[in-house]
C-alpha positions as CSV (number, residue, x, y, z in Angstrom):
1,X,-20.8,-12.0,-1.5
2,X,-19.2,-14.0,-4.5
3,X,-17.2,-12.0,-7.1
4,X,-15.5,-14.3,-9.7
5,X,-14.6,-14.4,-13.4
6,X,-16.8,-14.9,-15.9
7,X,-14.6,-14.5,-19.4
8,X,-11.4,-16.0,-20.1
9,X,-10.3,-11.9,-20.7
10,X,-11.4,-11.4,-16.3
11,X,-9.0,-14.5,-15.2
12,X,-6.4,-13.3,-17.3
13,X,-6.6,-10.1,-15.9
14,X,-6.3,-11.4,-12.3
15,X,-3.3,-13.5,-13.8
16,X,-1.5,-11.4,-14.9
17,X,-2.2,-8.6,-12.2
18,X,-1.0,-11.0,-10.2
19,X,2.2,-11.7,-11.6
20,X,3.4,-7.8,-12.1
21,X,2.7,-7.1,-8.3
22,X,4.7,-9.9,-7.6
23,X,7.5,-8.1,-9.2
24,X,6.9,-5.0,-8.0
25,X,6.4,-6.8,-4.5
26,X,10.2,-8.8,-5.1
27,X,11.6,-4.7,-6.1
28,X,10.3,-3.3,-2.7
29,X,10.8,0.1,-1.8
30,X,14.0,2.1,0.1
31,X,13.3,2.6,3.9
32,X,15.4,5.3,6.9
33,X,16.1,2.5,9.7
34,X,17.9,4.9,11.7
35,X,14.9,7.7,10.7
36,X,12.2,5.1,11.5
37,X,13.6,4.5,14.7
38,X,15.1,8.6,16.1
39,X,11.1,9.1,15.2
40,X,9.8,6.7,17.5
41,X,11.9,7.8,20.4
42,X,10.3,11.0,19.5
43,X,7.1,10.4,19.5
44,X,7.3,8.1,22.7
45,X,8.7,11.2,24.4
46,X,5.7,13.0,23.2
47,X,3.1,10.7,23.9
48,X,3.9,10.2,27.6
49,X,4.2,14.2,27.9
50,X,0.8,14.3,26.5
51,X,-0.5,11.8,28.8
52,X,0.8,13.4,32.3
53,X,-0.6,16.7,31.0
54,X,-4.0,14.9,30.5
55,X,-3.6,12.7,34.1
56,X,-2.8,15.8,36.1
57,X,-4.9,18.2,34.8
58,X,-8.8,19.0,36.7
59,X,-10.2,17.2,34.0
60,X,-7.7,14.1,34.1
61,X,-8.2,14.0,37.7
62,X,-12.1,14.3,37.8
63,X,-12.1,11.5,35.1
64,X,-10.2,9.2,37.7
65,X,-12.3,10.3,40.6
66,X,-15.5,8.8,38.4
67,X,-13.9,5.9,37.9
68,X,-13.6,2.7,40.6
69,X,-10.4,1.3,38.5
70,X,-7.6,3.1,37.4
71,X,-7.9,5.6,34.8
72,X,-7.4,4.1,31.2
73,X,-7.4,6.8,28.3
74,X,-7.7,4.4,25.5
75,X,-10.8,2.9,27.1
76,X,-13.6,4.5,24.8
77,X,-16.2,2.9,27.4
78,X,-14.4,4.8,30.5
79,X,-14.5,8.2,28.4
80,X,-17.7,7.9,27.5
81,X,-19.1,7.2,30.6
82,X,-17.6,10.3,32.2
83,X,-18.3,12.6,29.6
84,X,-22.2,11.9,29.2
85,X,-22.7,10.4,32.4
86,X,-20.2,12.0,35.1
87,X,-20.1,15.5,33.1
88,X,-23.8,15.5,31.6
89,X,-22.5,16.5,28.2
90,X,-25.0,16.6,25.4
91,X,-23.8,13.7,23.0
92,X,-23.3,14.9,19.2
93,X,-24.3,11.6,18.0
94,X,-24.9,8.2,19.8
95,X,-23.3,4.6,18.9
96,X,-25.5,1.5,17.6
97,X,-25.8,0.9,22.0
98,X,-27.2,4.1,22.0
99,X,-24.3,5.3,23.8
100,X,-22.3,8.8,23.3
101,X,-20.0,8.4,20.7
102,X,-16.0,8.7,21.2
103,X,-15.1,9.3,17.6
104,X,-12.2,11.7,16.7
105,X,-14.8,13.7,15.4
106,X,-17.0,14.1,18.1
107,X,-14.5,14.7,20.6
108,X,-13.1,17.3,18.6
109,X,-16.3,19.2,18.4
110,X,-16.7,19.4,22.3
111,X,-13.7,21.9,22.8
112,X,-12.3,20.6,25.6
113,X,-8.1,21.1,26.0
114,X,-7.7,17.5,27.3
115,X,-9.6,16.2,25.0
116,X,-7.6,17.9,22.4
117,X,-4.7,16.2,23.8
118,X,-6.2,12.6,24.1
119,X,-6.1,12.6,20.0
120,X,-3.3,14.0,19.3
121,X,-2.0,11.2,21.7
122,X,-3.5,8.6,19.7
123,X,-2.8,9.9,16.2
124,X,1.3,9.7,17.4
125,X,0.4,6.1,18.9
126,X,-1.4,5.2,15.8
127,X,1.6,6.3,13.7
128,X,4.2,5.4,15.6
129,X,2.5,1.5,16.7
130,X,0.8,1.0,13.2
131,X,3.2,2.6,10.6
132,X,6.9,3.1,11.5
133,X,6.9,0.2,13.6
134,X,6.0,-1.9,10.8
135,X,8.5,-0.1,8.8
136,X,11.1,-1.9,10.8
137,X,9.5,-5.3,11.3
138,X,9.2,-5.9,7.8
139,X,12.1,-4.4,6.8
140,X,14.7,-6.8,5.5
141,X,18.3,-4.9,4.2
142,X,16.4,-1.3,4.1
143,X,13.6,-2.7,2.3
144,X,10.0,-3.5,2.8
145,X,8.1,-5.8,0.0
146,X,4.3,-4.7,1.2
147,X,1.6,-7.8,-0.7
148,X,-0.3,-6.4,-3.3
149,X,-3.4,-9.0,-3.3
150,X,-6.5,-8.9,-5.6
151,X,-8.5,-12.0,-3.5
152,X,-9.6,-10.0,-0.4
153,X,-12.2,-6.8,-0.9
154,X,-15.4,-7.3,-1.4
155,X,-15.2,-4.3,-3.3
156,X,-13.1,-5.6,-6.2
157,X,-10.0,-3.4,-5.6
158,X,-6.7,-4.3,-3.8
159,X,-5.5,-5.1,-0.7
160,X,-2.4,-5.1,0.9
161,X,-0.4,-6.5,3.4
162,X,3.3,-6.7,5.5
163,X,2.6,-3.6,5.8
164,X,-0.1,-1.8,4.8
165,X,1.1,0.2,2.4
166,X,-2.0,1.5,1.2
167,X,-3.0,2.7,4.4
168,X,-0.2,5.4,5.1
169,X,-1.9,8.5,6.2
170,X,-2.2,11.1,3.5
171,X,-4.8,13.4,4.7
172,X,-3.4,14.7,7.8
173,X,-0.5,16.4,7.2
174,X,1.9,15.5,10.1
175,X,0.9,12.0,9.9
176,X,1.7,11.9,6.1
177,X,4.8,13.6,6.8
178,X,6.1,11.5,9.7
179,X,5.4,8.1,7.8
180,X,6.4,9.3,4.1
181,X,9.4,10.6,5.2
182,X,11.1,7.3,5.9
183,X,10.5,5.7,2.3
184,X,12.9,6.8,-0.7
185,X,14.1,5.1,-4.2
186,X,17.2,3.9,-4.7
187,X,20.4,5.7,-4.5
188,X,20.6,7.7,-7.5
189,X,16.9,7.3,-8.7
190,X,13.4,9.3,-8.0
191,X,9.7,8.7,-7.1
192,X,7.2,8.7,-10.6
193,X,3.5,8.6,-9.1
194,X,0.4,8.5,-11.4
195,X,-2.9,9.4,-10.2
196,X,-6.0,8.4,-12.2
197,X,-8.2,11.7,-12.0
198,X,-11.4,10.9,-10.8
199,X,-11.3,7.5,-12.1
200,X,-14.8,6.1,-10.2
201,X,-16.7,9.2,-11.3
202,X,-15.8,8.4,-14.7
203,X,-16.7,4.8,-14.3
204,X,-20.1,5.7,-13.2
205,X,-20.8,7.8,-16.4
206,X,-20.3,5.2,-18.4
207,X,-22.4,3.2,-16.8
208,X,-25.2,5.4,-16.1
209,X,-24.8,7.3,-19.0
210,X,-26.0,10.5,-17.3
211,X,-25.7,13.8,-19.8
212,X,-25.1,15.9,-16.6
213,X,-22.6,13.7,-14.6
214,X,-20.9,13.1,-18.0
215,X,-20.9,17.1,-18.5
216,X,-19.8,18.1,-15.3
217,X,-17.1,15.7,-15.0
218,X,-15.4,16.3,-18.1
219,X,-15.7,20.2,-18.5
220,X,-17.7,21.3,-15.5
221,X,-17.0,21.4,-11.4
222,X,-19.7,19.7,-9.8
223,X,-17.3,20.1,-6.2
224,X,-17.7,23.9,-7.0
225,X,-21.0,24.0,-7.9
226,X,-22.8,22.0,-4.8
227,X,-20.4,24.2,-2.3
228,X,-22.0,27.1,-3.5
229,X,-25.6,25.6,-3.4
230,X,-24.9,24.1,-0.2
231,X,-23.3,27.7,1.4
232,X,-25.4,29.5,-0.6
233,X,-23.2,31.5,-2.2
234,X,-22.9,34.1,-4.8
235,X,-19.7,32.7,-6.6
236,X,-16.7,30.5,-5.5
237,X,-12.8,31.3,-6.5
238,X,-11.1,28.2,-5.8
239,X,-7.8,29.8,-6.0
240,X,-8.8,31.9,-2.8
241,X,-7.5,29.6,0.3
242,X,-10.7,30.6,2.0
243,X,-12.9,29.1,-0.6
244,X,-11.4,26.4,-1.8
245,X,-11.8,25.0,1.7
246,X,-15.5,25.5,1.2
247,X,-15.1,24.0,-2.4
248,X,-13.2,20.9,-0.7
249,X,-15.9,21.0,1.7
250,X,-18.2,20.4,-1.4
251,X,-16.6,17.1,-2.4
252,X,-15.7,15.9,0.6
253,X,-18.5,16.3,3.0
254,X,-21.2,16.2,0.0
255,X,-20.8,14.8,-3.8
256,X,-18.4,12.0,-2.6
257,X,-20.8,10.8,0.5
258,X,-23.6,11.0,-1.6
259,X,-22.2,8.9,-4.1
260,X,-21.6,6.2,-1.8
261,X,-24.8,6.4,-0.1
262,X,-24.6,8.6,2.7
263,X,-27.4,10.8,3.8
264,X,-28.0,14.8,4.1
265,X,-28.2,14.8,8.1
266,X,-24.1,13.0,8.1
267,X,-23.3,15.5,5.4
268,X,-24.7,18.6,7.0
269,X,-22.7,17.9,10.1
270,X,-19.7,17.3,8.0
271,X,-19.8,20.5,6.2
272,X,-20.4,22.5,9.1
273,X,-17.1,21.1,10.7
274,X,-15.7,21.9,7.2
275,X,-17.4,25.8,7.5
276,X,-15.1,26.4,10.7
277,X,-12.0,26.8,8.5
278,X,-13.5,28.0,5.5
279,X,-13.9,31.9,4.8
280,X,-15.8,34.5,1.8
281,X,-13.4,36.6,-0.8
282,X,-13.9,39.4,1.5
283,X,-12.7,37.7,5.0
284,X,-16.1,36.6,6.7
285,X,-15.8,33.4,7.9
286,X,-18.1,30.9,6.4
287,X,-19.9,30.2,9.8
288,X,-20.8,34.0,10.3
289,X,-22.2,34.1,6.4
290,X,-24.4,31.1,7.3
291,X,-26.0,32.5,10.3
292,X,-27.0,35.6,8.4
293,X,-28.3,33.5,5.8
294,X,-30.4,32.5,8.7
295,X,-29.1,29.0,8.4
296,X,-27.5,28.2,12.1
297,X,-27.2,30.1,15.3
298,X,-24.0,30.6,16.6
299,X,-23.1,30.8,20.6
300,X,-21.1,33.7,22.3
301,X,-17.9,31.6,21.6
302,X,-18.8,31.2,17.8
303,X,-19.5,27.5,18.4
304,X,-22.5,26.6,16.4
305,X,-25.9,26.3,18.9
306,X,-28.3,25.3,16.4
307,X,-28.2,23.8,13.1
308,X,-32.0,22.5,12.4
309,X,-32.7,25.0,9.3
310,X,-29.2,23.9,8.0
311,X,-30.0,20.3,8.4
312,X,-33.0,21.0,6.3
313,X,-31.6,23.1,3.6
314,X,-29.1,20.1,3.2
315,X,-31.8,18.2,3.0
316,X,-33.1,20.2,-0.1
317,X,-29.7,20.0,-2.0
318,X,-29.9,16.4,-1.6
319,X,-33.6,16.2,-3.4
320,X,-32.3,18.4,-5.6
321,X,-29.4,16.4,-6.0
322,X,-30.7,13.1,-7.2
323,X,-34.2,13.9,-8.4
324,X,-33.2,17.2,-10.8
325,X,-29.5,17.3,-11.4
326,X,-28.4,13.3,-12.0
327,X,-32.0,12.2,-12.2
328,X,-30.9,9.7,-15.1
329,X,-28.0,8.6,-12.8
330,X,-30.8,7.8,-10.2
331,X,-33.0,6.0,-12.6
332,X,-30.0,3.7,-13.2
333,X,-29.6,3.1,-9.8
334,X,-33.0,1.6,-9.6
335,X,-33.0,-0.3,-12.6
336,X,-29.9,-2.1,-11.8
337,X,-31.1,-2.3,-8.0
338,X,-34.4,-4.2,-9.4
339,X,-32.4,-6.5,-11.8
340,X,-29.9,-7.6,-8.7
341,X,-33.2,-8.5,-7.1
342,X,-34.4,-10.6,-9.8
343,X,-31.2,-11.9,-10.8
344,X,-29.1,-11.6,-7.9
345,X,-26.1,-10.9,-9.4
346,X,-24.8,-7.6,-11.1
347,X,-22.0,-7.8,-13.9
348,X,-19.6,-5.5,-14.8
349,X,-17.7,-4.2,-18.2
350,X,-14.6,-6.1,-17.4
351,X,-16.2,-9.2,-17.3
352,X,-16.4,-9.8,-13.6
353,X,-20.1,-11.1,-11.8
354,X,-20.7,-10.0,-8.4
355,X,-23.1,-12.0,-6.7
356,X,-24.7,-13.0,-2.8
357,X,-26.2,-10.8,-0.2
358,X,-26.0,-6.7,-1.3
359,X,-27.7,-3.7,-0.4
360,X,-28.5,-1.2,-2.6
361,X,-25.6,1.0,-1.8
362,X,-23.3,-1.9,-2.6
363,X,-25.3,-2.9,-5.8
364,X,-25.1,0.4,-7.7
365,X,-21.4,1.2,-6.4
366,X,-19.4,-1.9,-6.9
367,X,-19.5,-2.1,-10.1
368,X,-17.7,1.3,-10.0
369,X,-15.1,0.9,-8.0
370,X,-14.2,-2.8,-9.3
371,X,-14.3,-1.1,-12.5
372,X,-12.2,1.6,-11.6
373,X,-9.8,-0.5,-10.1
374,X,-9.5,-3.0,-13.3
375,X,-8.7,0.3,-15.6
376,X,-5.7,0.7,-13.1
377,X,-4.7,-3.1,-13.2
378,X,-4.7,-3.1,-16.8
379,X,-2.3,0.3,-16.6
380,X,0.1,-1.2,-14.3
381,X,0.3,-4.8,-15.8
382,X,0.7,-2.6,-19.4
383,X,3.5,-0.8,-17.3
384,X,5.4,-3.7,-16.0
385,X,5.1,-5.2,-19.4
386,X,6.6,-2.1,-21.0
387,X,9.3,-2.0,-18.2
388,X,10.5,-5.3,-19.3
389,X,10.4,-5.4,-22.9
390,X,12.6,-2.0,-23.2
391,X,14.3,-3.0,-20.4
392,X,14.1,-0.1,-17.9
393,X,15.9,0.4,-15.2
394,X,13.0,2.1,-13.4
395,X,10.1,-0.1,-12.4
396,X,6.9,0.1,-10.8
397,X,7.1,-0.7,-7.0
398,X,3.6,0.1,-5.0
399,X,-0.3,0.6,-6.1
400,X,-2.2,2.7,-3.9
401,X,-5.6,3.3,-4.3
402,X,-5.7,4.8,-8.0
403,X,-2.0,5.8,-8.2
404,X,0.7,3.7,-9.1
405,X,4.1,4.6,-7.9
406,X,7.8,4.3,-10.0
407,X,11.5,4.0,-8.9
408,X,12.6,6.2,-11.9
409,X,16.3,6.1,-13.0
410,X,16.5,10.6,-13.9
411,X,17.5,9.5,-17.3
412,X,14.7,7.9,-17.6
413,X,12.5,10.3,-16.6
414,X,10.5,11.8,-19.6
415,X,10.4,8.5,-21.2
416,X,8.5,6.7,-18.8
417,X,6.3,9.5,-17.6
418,X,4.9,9.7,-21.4
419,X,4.9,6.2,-21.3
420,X,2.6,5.9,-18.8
421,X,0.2,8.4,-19.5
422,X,0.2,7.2,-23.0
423,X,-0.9,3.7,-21.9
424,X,-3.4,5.3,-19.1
425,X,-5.2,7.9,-21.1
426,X,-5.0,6.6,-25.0
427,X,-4.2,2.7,-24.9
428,X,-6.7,1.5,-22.1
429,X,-9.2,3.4,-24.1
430,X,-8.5,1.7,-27.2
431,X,-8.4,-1.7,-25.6
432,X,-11.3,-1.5,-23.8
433,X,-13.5,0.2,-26.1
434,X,-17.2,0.5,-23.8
435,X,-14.4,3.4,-22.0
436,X,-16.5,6.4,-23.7
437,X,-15.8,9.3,-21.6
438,X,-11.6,10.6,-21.9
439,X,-9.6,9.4,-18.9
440,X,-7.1,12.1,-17.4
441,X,-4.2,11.5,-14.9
442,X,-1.7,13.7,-12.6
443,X,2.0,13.2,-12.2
444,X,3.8,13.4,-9.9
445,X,7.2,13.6,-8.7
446,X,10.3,13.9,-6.1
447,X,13.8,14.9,-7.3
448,X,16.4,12.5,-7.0
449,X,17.2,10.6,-3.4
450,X,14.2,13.0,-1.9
451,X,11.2,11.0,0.2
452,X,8.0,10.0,-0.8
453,X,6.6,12.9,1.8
454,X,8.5,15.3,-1.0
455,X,6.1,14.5,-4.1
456,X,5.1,17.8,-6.3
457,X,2.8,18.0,-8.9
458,X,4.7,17.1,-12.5
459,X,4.1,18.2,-16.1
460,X,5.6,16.5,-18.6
């Protein structure tokens, strides 16, 4: 797949993308050595406990007697064999080869102690191999200057590199923690982060031009709404920790696979994993309200023994989905799929023409997340450019996704947080004036010398 320029506006954005990363690349950000490396001792420790308690337990042991070579816990071809051939457990799901499938989430679902163990094991490798390790490779003085490139995804968003800082864990907690923690400003200064809200969703109403989507992103909750359509609930208080699992269930395992072209049987399995730790107002947990909605069976151990009318009434919400709710949004994804056909190319609003071999769920979604990506460019270039002609003394230093980050001097502080909101919600508007739906961010913020693990929610 091609993606290039086609207006003199497109290069210069690329341009001149490329020249504020560089400076935010030359700033770098703050790292613990001495944290980065007492962590890895730590986790080492951990790790080889971990693996004697898997190696001498009945299940270690009955995993080695299966195999003729010496037992390797990483190999996903030795575990797989023993579990679905050795053990004759019932697969979830099956790789491309048709084999049983070793994924985190698979293995989770099988209950089974050692198994348990095996990923923690590899989640404290993963971190400790992948992230803090990197940490101190690349670190030159305490810093790390991670690449920032804009030449690699075929998506149209960024990259990076030496390390990869946009790949620090953020979901699970420990991992975020353990990684985070070793990144800080400078002496004397704070973390600034900005977080375009919903940034793709809002792309793909102004393309589609969809009178629901447009409605339920700006004033409505369309999470909210499809977790109580898919749970079949009466209401949903998202300030209850019990349900606003289930509503994060709702995005998560439904409106955010769907948008990128996942199917209802993937999503049903999701959100039942995501119905385990979800609960009613009133204490019953979510898994227990589904099977007297008649929706799954549930074994002796409350594990879940059948799911087929689930699978269906997924299946249902999906329809529903696409054919009644966003119907317009689903007419525009087979208009533009039929002019990519014809043309076989698709353009987008910032003047960039993707072109070769697509599929449909590439065709209809690129031009939303390049989009989304070139509103954030534009924001950060507007940022850096803003930096140096008042002559700051905080300045951007990382991108991430749709957040950028800033090593703010505390005086600083409510100046450059207005700033930047300014530019993101009211000035990238105004430049690019096809952006017809408002544009929101978050803020947030660690207090001075604190870690990036320390961020809280800021309101300026």
């Amino acid at each position: 797949m091609l993606i290039h320029p086609k207006t003199k506006e497109a290069y210069q954005l690329l341009h001149q993308g490329t020249l504020a990363f560089a400076r935010a690349e030359q700033a770098g950000m703050r790292i613990d050595v001495d944290y980065c490396q007492q962590k890895k001792e730590e986790l080492t420790n951990r790790i080889n406990q971990l693996e004697k308690e898997i190696l001498n337990s009945k299940f270690g042991k009955r995993w080695q007697h299966s195999t003729k070579s010496k037992i390797n816990l990483n190999s996903n071809y030795q575990l797989s064999y023993f579990l679905y051939n050795v053990q004759k457990l019932e697969p979830a799901k099956v790789t491309i080869t048709g084999k049983g499938s070793t994924d985190d989430e698979t293995l989770s679902g099988l209950r089974i102690p050692e198994l348990d163990k095996l990923l923690e094991m590899k989640k404290l490798l993963k971190i400790r191999d992948t992230y803090l390790d990197a940490f101190l490779r690349e670190q030159v003085k305490g810093f790390i200057h991670p690449f920032f490139n804009l030449h690699l995804v075929r998506t149209f968003r960024s990259s990076s590199d030496r390390p990869n800082f946009q790949n620090i864990p953020k979901r699970d907690k420990e991992a975020m923690q353990l990684c985070r923690k070793a990144l800080y400003p400078r002496k004397g200064n704070q973390f600034l982060a900005m977080d375009f809200s919903g940034i793709e969703v809002r792309m793909a109403c102004i393309y589609t031009q969809d009178e629901k989507l447009i409605y339920d992103t700006v004033h409505g909750d369309m999470h909210k709404d499809m977790a109580i359509e898919l749970y079949m609930l009466d209401s949903l208080d998202k300030h209850n920790s019990g349900e606003a699992v289930l509503r994060q269930a709702g995005k998560n395992g439904f409106v955010f696979p769907e948008f990128y072209g996942d199917y209802y049987g993937n999503c049903a399995l999701s959100l039942l994993k995501w119905a385990e730790q979800g609960k009613l107002k009133d204490g019953t947990p979510c898994l227990i309200h589904l099977q007297d909605k008649g929706l799954i069976k549930l074994n002796k151990n409350g594990t879940v023994k059948n799911n087929d009318k689930f699978i269906e009434h997924v299946k249902h919400v999906e329809d529903m989905f696409w054919n009644e709710r966003y119907k317009i949004y689903t007419k525009w994804k087979d208009k533009t799929w039929g002019l990519y056909q014809k043309k076989g190319y698709i353009d987008m609003y910032t003047g960039f023409r993707c072109s070769g071999l697509m599929n449909k769920k590439d065709v209809t979604n690129y031009p939303f997340q390049g989009t989304a990506f070139h509103c954030l460019l534009w924001t950060f270039i507007e940022i850096d450019k803003r930096m140096r002609k008042e002559n700051w003394d905080s300045r951007p230093i990382s991108q991430v996704h749709d957040e950028v980050t800033v090593d703010t001097h505390p005086d600083e502080l409510q100046h450059v947080s207005k700033s930047i909101k300014n530019i993101a919600t009211k000035e990238l508007p105004e430049a690019w004036d096809w952006i017809n739906v408002p544009l929101d961010v978050e803020l947030e913020k660690t207090k001075v010398d604190e870690s990036w693990a320390d961020k809280k929610y800021f309101e300026i």
